[in-house]
VOGU-3710 file (C-alpha; in Angstrom, 3 decimals, decimal comma):
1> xxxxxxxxxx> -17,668/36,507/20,857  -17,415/33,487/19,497  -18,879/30,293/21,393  -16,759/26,876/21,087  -19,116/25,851/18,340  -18,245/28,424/15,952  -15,008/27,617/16,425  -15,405/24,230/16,002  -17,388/24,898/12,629  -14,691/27,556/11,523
11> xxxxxxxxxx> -11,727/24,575/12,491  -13,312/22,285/10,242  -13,771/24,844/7,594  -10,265/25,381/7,435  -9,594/22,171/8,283  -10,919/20,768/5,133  -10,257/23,406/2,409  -7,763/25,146/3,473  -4,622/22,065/3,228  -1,707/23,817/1,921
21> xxxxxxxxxx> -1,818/27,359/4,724  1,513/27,137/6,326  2,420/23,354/4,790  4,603/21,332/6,115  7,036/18,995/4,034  9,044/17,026/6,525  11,497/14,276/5,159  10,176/11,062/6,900  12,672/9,225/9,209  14,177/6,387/7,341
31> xxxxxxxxxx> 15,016/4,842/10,448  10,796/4,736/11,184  9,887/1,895/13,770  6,626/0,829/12,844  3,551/-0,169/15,229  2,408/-3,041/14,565  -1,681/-4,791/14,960  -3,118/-8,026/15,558  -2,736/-8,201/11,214  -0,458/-7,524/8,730
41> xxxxxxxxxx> -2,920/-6,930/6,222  -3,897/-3,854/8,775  -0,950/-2,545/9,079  -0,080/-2,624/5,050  -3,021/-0,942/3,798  -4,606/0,912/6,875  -1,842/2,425/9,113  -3,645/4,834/10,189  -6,391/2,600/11,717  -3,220/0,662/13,161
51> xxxxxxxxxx> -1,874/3,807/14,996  -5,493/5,119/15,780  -5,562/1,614/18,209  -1,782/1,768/19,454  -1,420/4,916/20,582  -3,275/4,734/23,524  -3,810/8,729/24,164  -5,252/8,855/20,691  -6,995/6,240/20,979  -8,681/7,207/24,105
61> xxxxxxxxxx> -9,431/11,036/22,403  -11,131/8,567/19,499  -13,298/6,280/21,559  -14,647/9,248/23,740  -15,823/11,324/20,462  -19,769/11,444/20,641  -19,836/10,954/16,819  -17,559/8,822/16,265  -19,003/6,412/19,743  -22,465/6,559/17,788
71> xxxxxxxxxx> -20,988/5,564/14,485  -19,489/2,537/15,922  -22,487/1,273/17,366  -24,458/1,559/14,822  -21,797/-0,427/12,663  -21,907/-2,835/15,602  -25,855/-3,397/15,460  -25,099/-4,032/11,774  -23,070/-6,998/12,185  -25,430/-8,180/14,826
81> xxxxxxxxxx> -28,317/-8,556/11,918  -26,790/-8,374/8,730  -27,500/-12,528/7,941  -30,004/-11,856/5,397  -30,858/-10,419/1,565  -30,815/-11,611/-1,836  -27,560/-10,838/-3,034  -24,292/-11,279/-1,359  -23,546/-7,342/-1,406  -26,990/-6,970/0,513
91> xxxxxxxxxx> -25,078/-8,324/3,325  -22,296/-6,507/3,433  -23,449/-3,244/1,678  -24,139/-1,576/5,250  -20,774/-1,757/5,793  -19,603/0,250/3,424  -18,453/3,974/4,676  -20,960/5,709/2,659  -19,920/9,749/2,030  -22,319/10,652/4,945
101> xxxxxxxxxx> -20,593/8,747/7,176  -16,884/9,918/5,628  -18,327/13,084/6,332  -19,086/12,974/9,858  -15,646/11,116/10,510  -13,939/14,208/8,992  -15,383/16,738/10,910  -15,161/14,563/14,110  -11,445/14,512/13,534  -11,557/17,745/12,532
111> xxxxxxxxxx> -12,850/18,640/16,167  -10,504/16,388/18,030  -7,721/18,421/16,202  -9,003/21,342/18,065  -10,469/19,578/21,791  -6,961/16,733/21,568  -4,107/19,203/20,242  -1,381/16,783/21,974  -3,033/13,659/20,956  -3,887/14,960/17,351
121> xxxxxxxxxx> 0,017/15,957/17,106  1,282/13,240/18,705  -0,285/11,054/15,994  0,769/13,355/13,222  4,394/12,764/14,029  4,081/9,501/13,550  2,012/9,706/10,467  4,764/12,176/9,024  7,397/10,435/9,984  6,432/7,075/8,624
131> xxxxxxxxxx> 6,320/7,828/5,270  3,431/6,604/4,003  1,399/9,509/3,573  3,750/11,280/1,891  1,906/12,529/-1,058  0,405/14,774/1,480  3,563/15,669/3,104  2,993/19,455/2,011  0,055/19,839/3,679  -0,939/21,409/6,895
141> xxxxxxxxxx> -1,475/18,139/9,645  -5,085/18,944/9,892  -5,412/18,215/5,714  -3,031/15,713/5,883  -5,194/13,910/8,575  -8,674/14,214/6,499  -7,108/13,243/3,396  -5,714/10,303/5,238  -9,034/9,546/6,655  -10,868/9,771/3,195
151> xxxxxxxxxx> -8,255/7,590/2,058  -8,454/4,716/4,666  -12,122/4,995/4,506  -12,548/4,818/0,551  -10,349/1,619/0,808  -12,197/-0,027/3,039  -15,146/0,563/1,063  -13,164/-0,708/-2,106  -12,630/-3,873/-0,521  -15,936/-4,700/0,629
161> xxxxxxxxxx> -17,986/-3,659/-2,937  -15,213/-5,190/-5,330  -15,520/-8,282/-3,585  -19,063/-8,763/-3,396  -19,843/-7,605/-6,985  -16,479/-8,524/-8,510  -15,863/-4,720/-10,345  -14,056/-2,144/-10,132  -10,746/-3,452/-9,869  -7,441/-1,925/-10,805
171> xxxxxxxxxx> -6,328/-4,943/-12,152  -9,187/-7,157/-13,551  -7,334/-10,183/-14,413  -5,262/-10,443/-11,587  -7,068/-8,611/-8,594  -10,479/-10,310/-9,262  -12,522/-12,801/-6,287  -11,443/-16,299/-6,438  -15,525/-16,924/-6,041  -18,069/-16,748/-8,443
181> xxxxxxxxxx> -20,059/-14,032/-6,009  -23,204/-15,125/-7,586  -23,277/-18,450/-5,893  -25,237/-19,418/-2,944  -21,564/-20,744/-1,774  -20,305/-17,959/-1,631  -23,223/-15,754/-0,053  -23,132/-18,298/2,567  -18,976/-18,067/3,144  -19,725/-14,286/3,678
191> xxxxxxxxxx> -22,760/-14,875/6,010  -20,255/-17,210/7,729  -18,181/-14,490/8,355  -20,598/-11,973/9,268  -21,583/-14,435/11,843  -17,319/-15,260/13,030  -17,347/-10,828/13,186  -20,442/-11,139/15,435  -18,684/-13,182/18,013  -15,366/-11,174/18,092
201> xxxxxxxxxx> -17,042/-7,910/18,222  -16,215/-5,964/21,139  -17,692/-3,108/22,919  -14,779/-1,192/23,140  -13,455/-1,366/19,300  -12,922/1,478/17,613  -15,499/3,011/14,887  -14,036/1,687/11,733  -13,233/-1,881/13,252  -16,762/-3,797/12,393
211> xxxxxxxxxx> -15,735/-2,520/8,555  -12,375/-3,143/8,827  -12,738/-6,821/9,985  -15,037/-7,552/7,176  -12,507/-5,751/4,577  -10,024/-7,745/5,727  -11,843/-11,069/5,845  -13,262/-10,925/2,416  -9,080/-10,632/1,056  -8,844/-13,521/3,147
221> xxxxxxxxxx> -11,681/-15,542/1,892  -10,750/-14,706/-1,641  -7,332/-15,767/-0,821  -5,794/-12,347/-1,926  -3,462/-11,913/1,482  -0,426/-10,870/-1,410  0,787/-7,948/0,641  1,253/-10,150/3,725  2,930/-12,909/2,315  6,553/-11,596/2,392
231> xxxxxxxxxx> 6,511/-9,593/5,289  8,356/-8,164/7,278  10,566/-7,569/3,954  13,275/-6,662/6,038  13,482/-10,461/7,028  12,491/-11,487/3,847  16,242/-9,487/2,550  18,281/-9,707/5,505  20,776/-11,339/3,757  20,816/-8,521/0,733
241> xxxxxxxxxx> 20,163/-6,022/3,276  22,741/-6,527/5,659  25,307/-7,179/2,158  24,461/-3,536/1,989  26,404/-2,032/4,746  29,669/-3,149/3,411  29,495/-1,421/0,207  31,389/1,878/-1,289  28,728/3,349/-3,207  31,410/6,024/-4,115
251> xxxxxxxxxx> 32,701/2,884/-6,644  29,140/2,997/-8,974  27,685/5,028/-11,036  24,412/3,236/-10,043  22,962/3,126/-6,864  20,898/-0,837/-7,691  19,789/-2,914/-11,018  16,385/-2,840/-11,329  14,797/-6,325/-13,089  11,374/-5,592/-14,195
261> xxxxxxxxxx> 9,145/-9,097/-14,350  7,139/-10,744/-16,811  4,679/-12,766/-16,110  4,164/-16,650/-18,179  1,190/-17,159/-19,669  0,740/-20,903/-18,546  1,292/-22,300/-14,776  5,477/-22,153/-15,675  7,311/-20,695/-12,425  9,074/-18,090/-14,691
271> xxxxxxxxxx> 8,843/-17,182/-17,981  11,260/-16,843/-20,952  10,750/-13,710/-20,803  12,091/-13,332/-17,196  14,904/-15,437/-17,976  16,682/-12,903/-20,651  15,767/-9,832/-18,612  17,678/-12,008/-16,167  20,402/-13,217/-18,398  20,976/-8,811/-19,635
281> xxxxxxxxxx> 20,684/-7,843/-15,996  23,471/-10,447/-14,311  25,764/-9,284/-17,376  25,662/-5,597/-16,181  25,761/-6,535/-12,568  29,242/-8,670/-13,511  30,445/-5,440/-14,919  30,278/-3,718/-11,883  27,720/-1,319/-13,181  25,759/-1,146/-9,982
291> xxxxxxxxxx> 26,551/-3,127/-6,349  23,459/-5,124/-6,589  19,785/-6,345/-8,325  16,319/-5,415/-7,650  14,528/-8,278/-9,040  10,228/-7,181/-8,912  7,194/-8,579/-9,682  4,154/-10,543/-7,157  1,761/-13,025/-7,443  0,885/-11,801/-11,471
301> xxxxxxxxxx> -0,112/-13,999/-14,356  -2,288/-16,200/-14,312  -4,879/-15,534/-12,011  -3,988/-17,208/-8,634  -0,451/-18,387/-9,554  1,194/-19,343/-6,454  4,759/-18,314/-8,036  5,666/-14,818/-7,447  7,950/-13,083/-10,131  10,399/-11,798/-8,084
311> xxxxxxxxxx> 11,200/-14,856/-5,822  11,448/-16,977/-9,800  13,808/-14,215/-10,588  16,297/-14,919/-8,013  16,006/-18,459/-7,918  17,321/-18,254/-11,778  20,262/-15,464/-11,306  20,902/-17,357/-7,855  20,734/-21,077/-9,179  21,010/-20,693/-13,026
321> xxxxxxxxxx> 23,197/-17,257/-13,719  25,405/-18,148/-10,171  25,049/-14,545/-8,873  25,449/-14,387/-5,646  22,626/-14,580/-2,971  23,331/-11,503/-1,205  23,280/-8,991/-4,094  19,866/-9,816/-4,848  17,072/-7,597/-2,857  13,355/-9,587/-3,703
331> xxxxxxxxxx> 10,982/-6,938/-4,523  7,958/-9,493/-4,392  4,334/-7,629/-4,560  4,279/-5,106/-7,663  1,852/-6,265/-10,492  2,601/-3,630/-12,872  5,435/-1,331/-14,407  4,507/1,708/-12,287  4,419/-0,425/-9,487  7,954/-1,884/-10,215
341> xxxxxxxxxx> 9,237/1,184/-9,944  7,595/2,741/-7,073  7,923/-0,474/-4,988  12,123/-0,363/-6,267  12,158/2,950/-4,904  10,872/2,218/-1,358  13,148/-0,524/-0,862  16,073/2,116/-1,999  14,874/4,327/0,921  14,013/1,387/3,768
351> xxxxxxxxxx> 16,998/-0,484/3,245  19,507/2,350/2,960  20,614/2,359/-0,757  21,056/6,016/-1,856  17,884/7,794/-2,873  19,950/10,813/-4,595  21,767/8,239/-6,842  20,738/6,821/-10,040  18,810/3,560/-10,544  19,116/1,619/-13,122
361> xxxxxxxxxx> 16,250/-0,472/-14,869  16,731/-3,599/-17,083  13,962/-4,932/-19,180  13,511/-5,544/-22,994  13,399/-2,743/-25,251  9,487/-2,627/-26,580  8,870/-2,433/-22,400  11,334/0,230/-21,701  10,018/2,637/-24,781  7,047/2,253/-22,568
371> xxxxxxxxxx> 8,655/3,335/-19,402  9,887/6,192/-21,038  6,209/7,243/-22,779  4,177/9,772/-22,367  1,557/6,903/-21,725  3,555/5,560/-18,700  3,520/8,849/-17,310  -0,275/9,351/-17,744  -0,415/5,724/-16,091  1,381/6,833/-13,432
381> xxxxxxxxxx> -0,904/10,213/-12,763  -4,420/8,314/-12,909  -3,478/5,381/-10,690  -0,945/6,883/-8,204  -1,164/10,279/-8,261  2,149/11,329/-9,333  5,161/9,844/-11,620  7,446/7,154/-9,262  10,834/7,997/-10,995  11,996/11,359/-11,915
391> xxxxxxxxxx> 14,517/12,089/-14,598  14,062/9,385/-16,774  16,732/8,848/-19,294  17,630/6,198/-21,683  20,765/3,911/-21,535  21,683/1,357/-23,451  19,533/-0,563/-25,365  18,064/-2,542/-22,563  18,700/-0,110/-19,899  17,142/2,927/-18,487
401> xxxxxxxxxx> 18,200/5,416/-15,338  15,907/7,275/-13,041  16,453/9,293/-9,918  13,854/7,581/-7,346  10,930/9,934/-5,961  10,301/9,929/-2,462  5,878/10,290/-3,084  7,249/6,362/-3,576  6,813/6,122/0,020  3,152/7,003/-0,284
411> xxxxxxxxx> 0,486/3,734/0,647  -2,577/3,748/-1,205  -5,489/1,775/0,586  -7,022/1,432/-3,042  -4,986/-0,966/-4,145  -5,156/-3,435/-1,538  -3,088/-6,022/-2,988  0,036/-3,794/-3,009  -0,797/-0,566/-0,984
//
């Protein structure tokens, strides 16, 4: 017979390359309450550290796990003496979930799967129905779980070497520290808040929260809190949002007008480039080609503007082109075209617009022959992991359509500025 250790060992096996036996591909529930953390920034890019804490069964199962109650503490010690080195990643370098570590979280998770069952399931439920680890909706909940894992844990670790060495960014240009990480200032800012962690660490955190904290605390101190600063979103469009209820979608051929932005290239709130996309989009809105805009694009160009596209946009169709308030739905945190139209897509599903209906997507023509490339596409694959909008066809001129994908839904802890 086997003894609970081979079991355990044969769990994990199967656990961790076995992700697609009897897969499961659940629609999420569009009517999702979220739980919510002491921070936004949490709950944005690390929901699954966010339920891990509020559901209090699974968070028990967590904080009683052997492994995972020795990882911790030795995370804790960490903070407790990490004040010194010559570099400013020398200080925060232990922090960092190295693949050892990822390792041992797997398989710990891998065990409470099979000692928790209720727990484990109870927290899959709410993973699944969420959303936002829905590029792994097809998987069995014991893959879904260690992908979701390696994901939180890899972002985490993102955070904390790309802004202590300033590389490896997505975006360069935008995404980069606001320090120079070289200088002594800013080695002592960290060391500062090594020191702040120190005296909020707690006995009975979780395993990931002396990493976490410091993630979190180096967006702050490089002033990149971008997917906080409009949320909830739901607030930030009640007006639009609740404008929504009263239409007949049965009247349009398109379910929204999607406005892709353009960044200026000097400290201008909007660009001339915005304006016309503006200008062609309020024209097909007037003839009644779709109940209402999308208008998308964060905190872009230049480096540490404090205008964000998207809110520019509808101050100019609102103030300038007189369209009115509530048909415009702020989309205010994408920093690229695939973004535009993955972040379109999940306000489509969240707010209640018609996923199985066409969007439409207004931009100038060079930027739309991208949309529709094979380049876009390959874009799409290498930083996301699948194509936001399926069905792409061309319009009019300055017009595309595309049927939104519901892998949209998916957050990505890698890109920590708009998970």
């Amino acid at each position: 017979m086997y003894s609970l250790k081979k079991y355990i060992v044969l769990g994990a096996l199967l656990f961790l390359y076995l992700p697609y036996v009897a897969g499961q591909s659940a629609t999420p529930d569009r009517h999702y309450k979220f739980l919510n953390s002491r921070h936004v920034l949490q709950d944005k890019n690390f929901y699954l550290f966010t339920l891990l804490e509020q559901l209090p069964a699974v968070k028990k199962a967590v904080a009683a796990d052997t492994t995972l109650k020795r990882i911790g503490e030795q995370y804790r010690q960490r903070i407790s003496g990490a004040v010194t080195g010559a570099e400013v990643s020398s200080l925060t370098s232990p922090f960092v979930f190295s693949p050892q570590v990822q390792h041992q979280v797997t398989e710990s998770f891998a065990r409470l799967w099979l000692t928790h069952p209720a727990e484990m399931k109870a927290l899959l439920q709410q993973m699944r129905s969420s959303g936002l680890f829905q590029l792994y909706a097809g998987f069995t909940d014991e893959a879904l779980l260690a992908r979701a894992c390696e994901d939180a844990g890899k972002g985490v670790s993102y955070i904390i070497n790309a802004y202590t060495t300033n590389e490896g960014f997505r975006y360069p240009k935008i995404d980069s520290a606001a320090w120079y990480v070289k200088a002594p200032a800013y080695k002592q800012a960290v060391a500062q808040l090594l020191q702040q962690l120190k005296k909020d660490n707690r006995s009975q955190q979780l395993f990931f929260r002396p990493s976490l904290d410091l993630a979190l605390g180096l967006l702050l101190l490089n002033k990149h809190d971008e997917a906080a600063r409009y949320e909830p979103l739901m607030a930030t469009n009640q007006e639009a949002y609740t404008h929504l209820k009263s239409i007949d979608w049965n009247k349009y051929t398109y379910s929204a007008l999607l406005i892709l932005g353009a960044g200026p290239s000097d400290n201008a709130p909007i660009s001339e480039a915005c304006k016309n996309r503006c200008r062609m989009g309020a024209d097909m809105f007037r003839k009644g080609m779709a109940p209402g805009i999308i208008v998308s694009g964060g905190h872009v160009h230049p480096f540490g503007t404090p205008y964000a596209e998207a809110v520019e946009m509808k101050k100019y169709l609102v103030n300038e082109l007189k369209v009115p308030a509530a048909a415009v739905i702020l989309e205010p945190y994408a920093r690229h075209t695939t973004t535009n139209v993955r972040n379109a897509a999940r306000i489509a599903w969240r707010s209640g617009i018609p996923v199985d209906k066409r969007m439409m997507c207004v931009s100038d023509a060079l930027h739309l022959s991208y949309v529709t490339s094979r380049m876009f596409e390959q874009r799409s694959q290498e930083e996301l992991g699948y194509l936001p909008a399926a069905d792409i066809q061309q319009g009019e001129l300055f017009f595309i359509s595309f049927v939104p994908d519901i892998r949209c839904l998916q957050a990505d802890a890698r890109d920590p500025l708009d998970p």
